[in-house]
CHARMM-style PDB file with segment names, atoms N, HN, CA, C and O in Angstrom:
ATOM      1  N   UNK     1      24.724  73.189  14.758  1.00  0.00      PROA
ATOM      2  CA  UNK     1      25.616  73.581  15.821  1.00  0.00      PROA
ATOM      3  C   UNK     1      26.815  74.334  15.255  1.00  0.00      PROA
ATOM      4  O   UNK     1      27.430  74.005  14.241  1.00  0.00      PROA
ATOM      5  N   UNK     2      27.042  75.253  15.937  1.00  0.00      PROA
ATOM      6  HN  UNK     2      26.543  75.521  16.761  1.00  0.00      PROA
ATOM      7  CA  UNK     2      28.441  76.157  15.498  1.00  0.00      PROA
ATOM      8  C   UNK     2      29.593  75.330  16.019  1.00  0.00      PROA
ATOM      9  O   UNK     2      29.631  74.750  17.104  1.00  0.00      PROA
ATOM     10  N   UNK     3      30.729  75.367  14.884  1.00  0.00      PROA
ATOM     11  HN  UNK     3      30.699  75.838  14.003  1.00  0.00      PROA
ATOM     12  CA  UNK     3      31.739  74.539  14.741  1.00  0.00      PROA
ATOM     13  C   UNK     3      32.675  75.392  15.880  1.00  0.00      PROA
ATOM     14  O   UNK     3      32.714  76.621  15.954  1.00  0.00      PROA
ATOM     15  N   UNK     4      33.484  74.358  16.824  1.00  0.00      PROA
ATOM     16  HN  UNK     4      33.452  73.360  16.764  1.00  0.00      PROA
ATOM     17  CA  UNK     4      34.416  74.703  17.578  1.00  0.00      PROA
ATOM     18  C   UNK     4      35.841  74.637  17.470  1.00  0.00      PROA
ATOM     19  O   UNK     4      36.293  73.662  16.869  1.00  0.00      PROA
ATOM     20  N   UNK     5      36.743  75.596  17.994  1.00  0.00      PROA
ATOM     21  HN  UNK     5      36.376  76.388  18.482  1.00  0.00      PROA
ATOM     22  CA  UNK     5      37.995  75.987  17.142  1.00  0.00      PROA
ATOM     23  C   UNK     5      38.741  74.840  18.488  1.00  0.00      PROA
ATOM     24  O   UNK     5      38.547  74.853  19.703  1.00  0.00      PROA
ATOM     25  N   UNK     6      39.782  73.763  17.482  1.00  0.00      PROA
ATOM     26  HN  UNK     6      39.940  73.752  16.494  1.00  0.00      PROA
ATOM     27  CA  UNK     6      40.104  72.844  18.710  1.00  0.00      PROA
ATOM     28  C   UNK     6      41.206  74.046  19.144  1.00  0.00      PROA
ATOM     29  O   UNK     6      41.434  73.916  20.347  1.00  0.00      PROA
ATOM     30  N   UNK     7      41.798  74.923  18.698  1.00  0.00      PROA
ATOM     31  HN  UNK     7      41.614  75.029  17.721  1.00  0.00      PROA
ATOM     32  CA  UNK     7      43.275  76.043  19.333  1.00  0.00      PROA
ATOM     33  C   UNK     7      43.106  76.746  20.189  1.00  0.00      PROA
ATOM     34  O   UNK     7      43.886  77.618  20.573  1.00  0.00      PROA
ATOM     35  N   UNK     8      41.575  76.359  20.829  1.00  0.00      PROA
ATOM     36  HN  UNK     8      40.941  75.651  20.517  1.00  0.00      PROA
ATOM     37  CA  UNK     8      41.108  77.517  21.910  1.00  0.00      PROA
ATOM     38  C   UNK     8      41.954  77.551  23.346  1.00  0.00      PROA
ATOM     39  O   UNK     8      42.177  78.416  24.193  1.00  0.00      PROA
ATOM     40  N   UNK     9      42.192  76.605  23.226  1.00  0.00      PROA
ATOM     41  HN  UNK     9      42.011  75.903  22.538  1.00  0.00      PROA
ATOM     42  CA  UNK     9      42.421  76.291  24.606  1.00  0.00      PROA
ATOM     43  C   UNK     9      44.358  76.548  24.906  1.00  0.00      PROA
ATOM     44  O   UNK     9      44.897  76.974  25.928  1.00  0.00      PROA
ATOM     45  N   UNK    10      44.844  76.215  23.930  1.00  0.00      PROA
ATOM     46  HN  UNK    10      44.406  75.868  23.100  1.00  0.00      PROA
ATOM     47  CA  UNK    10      46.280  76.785  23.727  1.00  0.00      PROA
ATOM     48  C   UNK    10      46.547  78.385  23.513  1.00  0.00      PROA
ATOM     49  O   UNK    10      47.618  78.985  23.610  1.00  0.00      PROA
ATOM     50  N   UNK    11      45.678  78.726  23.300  1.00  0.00      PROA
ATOM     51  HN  UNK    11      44.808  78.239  23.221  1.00  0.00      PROA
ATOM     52  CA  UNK    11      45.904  80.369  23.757  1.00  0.00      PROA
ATOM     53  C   UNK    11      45.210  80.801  25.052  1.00  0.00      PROA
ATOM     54  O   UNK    11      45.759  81.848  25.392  1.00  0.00      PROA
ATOM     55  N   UNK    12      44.650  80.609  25.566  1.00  0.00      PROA
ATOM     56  HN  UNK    12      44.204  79.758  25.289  1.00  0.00      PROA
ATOM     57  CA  UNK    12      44.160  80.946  27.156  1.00  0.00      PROA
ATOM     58  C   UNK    12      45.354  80.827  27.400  1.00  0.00      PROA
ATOM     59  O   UNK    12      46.146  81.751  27.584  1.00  0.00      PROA
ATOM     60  N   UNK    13      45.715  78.976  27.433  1.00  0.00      PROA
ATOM     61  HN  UNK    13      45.072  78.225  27.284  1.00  0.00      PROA
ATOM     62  CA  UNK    13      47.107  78.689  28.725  1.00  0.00      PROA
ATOM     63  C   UNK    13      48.205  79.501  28.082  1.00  0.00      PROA
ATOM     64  O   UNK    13      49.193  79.494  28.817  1.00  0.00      PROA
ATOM     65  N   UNK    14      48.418  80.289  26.831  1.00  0.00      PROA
ATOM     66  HN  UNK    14      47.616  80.295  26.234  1.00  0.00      PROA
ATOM     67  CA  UNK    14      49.592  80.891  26.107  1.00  0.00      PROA
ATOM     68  C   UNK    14      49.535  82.342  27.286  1.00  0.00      PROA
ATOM     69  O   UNK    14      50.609  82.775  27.701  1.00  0.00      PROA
ATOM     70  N   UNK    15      48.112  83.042  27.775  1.00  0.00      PROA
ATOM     71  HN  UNK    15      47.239  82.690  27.437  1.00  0.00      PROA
ATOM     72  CA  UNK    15      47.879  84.216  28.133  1.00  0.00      PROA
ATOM     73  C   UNK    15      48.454  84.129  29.963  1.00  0.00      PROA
ATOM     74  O   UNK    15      48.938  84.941  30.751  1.00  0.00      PROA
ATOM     75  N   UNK    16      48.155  83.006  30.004  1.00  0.00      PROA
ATOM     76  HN  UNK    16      47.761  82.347  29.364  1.00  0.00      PROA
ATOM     77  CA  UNK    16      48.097  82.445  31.748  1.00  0.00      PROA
ATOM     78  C   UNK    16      49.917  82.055  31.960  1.00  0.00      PROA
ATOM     79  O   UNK    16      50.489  82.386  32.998  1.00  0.00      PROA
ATOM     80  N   UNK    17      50.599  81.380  30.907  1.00  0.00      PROA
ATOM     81  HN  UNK    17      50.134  81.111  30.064  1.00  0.00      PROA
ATOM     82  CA  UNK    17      51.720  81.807  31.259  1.00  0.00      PROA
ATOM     83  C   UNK    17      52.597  83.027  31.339  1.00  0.00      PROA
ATOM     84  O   UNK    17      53.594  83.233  32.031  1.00  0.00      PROA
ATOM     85  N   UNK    18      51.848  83.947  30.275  1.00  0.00      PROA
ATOM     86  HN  UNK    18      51.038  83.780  29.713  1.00  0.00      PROA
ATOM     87  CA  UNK    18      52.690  85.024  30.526  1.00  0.00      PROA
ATOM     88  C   UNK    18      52.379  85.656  31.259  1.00  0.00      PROA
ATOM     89  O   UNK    18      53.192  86.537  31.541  1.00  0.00      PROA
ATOM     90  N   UNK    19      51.213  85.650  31.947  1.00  0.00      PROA
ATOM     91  HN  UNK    19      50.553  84.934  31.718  1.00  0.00      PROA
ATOM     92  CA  UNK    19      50.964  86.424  33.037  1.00  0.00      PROA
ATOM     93  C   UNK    19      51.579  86.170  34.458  1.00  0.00      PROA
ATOM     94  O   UNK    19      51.652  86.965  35.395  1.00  0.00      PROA
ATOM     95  N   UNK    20      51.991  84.902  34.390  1.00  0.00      PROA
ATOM     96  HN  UNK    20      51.931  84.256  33.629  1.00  0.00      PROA
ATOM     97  CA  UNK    20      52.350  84.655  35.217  1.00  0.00      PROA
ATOM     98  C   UNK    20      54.382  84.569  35.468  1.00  0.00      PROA
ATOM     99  O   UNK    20      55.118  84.480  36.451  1.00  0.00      PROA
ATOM    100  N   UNK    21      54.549  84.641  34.260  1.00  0.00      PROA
ATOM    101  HN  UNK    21      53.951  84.713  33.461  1.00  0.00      PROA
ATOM    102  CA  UNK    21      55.797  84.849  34.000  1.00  0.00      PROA
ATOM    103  C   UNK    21      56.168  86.339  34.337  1.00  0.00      PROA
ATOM    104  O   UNK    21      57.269  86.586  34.831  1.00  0.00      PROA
ATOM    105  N   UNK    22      55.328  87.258  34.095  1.00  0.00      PROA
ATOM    106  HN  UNK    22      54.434  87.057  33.694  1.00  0.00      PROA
ATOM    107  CA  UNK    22      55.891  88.688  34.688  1.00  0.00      PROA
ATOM    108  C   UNK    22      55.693  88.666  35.912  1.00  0.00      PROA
ATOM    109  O   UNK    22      54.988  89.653  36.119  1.00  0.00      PROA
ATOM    110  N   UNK    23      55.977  87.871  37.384  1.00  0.00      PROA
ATOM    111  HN  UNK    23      56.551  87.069  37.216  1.00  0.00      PROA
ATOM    112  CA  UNK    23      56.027  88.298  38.069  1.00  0.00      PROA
ATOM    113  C   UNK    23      56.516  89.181  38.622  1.00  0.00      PROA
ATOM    114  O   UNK    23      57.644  89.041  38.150  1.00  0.00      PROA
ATOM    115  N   UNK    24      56.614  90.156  39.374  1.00  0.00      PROA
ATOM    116  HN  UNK    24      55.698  90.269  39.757  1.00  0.00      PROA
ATOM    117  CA  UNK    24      57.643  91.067  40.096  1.00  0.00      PROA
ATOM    118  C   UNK    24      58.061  90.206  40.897  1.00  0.00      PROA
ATOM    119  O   UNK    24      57.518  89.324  41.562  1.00  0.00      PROA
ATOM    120  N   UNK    25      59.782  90.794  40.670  1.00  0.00      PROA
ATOM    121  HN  UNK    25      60.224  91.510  40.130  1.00  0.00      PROA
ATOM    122  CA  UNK    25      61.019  89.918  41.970  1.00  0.00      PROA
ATOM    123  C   UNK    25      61.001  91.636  43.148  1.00  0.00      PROA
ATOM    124  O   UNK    25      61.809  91.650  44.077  1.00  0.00      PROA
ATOM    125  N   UNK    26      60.509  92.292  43.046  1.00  0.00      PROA
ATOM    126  HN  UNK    26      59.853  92.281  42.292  1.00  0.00      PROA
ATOM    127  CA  UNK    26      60.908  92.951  44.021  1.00  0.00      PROA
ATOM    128  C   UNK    26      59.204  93.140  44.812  1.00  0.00      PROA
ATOM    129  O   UNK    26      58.867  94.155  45.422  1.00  0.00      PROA
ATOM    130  N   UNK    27      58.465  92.117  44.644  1.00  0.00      PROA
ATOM    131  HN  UNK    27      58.739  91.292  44.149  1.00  0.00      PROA
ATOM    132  CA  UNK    27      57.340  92.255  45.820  1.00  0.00      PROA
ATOM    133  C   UNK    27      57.888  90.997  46.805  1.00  0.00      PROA
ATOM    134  O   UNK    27      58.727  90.163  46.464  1.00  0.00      PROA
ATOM    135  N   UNK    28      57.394  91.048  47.751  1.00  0.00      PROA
ATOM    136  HN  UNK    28      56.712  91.725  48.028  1.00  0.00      PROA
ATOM    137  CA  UNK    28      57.712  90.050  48.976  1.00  0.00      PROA
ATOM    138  C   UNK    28      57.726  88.883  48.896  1.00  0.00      PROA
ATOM    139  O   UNK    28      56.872  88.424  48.138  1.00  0.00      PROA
ATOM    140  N   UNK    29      58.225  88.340  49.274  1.00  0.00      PROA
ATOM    141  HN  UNK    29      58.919  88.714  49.890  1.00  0.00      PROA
ATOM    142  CA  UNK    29      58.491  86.878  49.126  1.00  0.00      PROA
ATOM    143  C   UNK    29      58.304  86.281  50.408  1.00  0.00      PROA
ATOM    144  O   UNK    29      59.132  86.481  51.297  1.00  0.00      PROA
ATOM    145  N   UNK    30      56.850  85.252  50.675  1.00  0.00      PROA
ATOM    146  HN  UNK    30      56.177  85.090  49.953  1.00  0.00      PROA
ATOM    147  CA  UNK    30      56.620  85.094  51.826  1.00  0.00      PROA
ATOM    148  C   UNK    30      56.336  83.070  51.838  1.00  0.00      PROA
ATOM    149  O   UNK    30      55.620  82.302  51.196  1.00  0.00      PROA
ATOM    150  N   UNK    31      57.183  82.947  52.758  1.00  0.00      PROA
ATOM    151  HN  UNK    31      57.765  83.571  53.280  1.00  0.00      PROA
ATOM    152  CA  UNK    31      57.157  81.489  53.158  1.00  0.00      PROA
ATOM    153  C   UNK    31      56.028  80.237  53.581  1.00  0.00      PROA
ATOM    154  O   UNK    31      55.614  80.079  54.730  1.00  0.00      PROA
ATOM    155  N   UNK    32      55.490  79.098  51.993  1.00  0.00      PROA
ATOM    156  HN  UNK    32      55.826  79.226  51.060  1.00  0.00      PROA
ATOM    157  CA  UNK    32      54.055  79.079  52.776  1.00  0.00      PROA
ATOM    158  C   UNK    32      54.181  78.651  53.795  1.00  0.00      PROA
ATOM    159  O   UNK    32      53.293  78.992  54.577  1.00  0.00      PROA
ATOM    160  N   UNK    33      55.309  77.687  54.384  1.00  0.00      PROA
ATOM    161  HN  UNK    33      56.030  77.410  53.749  1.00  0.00      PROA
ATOM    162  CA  UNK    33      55.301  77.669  55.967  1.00  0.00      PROA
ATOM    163  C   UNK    33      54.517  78.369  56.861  1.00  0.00      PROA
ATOM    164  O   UNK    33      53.813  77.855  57.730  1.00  0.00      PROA
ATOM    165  N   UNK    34      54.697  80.013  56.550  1.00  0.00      PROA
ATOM    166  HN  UNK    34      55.269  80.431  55.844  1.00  0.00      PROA
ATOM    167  CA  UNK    34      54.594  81.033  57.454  1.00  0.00      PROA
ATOM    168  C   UNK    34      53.394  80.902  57.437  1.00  0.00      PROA
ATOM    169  O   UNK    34      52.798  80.576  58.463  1.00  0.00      PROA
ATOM    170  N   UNK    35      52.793  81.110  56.344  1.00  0.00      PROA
ATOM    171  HN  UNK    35      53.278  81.375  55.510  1.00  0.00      PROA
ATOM    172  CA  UNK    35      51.110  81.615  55.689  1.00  0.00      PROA
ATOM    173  C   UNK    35      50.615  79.974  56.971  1.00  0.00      PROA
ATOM    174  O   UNK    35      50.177  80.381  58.047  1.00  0.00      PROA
ATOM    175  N   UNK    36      50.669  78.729  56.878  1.00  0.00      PROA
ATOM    176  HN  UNK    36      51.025  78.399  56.004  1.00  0.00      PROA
ATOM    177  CA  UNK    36      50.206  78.177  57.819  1.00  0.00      PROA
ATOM    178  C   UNK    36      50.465  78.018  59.318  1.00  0.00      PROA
ATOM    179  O   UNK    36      49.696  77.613  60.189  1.00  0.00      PROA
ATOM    180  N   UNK    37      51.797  78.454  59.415  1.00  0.00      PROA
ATOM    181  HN  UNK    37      52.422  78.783  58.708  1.00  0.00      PROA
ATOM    182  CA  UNK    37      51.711  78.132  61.179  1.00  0.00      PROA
ATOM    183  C   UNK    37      50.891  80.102  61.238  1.00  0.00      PROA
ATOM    184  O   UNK    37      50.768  80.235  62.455  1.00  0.00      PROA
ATOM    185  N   UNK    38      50.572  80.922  60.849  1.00  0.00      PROA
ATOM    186  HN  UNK    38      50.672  80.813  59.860  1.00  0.00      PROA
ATOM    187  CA  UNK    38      49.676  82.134  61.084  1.00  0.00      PROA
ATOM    188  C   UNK    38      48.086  81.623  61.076  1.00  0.00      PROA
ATOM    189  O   UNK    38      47.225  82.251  61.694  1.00  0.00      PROA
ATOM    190  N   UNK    39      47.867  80.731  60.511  1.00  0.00      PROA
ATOM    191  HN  UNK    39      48.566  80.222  60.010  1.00  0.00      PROA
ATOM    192  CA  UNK    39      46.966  80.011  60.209  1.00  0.00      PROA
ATOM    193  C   UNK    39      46.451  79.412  61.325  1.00  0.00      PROA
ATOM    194  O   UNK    39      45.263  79.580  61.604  1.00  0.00      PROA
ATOM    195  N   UNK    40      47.266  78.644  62.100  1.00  0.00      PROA
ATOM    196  HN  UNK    40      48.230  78.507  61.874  1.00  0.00      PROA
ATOM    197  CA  UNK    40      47.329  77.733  62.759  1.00  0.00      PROA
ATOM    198  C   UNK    40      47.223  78.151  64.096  1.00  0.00      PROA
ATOM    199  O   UNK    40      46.518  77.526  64.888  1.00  0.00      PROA
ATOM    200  N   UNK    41      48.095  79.525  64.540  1.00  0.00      PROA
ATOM    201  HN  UNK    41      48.668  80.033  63.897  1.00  0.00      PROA
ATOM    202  CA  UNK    41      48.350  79.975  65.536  1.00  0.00      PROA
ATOM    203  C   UNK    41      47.115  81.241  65.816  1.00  0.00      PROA
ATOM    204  O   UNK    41      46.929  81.735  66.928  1.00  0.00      PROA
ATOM    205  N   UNK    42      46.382  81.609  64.636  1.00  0.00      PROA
ATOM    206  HN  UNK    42      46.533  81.207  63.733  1.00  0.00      PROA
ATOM    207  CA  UNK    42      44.932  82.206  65.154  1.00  0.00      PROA
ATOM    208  C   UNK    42      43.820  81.208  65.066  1.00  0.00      PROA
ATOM    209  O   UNK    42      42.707  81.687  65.283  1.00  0.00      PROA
ATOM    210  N   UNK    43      43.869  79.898  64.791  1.00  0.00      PROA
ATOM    211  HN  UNK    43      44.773  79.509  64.615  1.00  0.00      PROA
ATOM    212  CA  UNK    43      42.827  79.026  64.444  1.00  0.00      PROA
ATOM    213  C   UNK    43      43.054  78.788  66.138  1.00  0.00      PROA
ATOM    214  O   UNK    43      42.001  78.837  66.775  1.00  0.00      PROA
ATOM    215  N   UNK    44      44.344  78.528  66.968  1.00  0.00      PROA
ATOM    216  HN  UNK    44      45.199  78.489  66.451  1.00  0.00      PROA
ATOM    217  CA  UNK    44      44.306  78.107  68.745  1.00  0.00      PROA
ATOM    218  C   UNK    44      43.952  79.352  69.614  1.00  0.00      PROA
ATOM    219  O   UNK    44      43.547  79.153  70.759  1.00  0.00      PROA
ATOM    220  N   UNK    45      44.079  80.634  69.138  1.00  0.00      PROA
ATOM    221  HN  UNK    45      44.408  80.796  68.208  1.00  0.00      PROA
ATOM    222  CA  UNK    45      44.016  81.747  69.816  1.00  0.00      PROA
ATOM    223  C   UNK    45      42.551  81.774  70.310  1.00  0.00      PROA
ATOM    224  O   UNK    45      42.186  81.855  71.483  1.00  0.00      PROA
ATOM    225  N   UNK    46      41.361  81.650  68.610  1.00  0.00      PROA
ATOM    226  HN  UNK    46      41.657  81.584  67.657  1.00  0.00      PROA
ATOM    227  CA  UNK    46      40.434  81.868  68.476  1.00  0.00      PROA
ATOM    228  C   UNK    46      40.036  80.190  69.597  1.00  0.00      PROA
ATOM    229  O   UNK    46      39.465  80.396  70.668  1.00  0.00      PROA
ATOM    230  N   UNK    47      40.167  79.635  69.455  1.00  0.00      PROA
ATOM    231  HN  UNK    47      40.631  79.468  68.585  1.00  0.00      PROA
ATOM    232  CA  UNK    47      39.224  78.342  70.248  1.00  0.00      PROA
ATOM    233  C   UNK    47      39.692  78.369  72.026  1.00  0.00      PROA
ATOM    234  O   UNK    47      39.206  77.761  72.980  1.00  0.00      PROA
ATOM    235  N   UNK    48      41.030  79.520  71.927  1.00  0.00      PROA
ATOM    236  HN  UNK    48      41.425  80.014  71.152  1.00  0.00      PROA
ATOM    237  CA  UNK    48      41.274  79.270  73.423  1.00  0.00      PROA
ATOM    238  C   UNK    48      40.422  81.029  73.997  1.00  0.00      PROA
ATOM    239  O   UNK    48      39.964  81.407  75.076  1.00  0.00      PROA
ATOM    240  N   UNK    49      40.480  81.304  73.426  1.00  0.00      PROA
ATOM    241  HN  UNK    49      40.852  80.997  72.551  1.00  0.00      PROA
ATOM    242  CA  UNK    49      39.482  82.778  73.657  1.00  0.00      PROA
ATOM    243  C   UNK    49      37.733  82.212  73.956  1.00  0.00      PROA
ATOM    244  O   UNK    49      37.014  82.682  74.838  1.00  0.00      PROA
ATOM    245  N   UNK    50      37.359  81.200  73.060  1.00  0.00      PROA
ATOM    246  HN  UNK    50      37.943  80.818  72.344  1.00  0.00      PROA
ATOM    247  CA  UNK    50      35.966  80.587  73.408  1.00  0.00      PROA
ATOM    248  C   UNK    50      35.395  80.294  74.274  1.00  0.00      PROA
ATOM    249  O   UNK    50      34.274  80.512  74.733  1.00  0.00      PROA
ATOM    250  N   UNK    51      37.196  79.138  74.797  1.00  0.00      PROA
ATOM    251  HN  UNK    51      38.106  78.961  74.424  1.00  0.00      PROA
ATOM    252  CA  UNK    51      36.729  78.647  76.196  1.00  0.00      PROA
ATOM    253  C   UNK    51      37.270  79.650  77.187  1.00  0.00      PROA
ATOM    254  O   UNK    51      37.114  79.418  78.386  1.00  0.00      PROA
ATOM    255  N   UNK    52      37.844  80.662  76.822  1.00  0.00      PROA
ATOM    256  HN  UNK    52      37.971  80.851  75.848  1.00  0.00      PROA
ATOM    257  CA  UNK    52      38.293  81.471  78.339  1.00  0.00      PROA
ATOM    258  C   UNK    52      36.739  82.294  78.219  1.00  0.00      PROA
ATOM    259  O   UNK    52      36.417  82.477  79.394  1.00  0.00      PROA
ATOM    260  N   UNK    53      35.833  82.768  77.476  1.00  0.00      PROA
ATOM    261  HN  UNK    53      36.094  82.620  76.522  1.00  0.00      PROA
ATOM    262  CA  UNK    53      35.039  83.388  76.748  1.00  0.00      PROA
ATOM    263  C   UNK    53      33.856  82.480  76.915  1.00  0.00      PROA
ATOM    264  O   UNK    53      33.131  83.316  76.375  1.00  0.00      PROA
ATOM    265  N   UNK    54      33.174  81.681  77.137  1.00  0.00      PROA
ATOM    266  HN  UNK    54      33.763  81.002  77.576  1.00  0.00      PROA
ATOM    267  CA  UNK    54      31.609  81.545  76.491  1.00  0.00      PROA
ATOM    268  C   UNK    54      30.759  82.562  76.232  1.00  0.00      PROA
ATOM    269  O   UNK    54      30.925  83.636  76.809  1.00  0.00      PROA
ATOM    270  N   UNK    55      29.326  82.311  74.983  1.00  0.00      PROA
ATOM    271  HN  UNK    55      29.191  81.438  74.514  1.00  0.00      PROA
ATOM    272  CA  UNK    55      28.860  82.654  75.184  1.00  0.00      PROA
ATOM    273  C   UNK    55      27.340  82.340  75.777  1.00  0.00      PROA
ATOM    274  OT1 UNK    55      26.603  83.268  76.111  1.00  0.00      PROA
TER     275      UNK     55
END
C-alpha cells in the first residue's frame, strides 16, 4: 500500500480559508432572514395558486 502524507488535510483547509477570506466587501450583503421569509412567501403563493388552480 502507498504510504499516506498525515499534512494532507491541513493544506486543503489552509486553501479553503483563504479563499474564503478574500471575500469581496463591496458585493451585496443579503439578510438570511430575507433568503427565508422569500422562501416561505413563494412556498404559500405556490400552494395557494394549486388550490385556486387544480389540475
Amino acid at each position: 500500500m502507498a504510504k499516506r502524507s498525515k499534512n494532507s488535510g491541513f493544506q486543503s483547509a489552509a486553501g479553503l480559508v483563504r479563499y474564503f477570506d478574500s471575500e469581496d466587501d463591496k458585493s451585496p450583503k443579503i439578510d438570511p432572514w430575507l433568503v427565508v421569509a422569500i422562501a416561505v412567501i413563494s412556498s404559500v403563493v405556490i400552494e395557494l395558486l394549486r388550490i385556486m388552480y387544480p389540475t
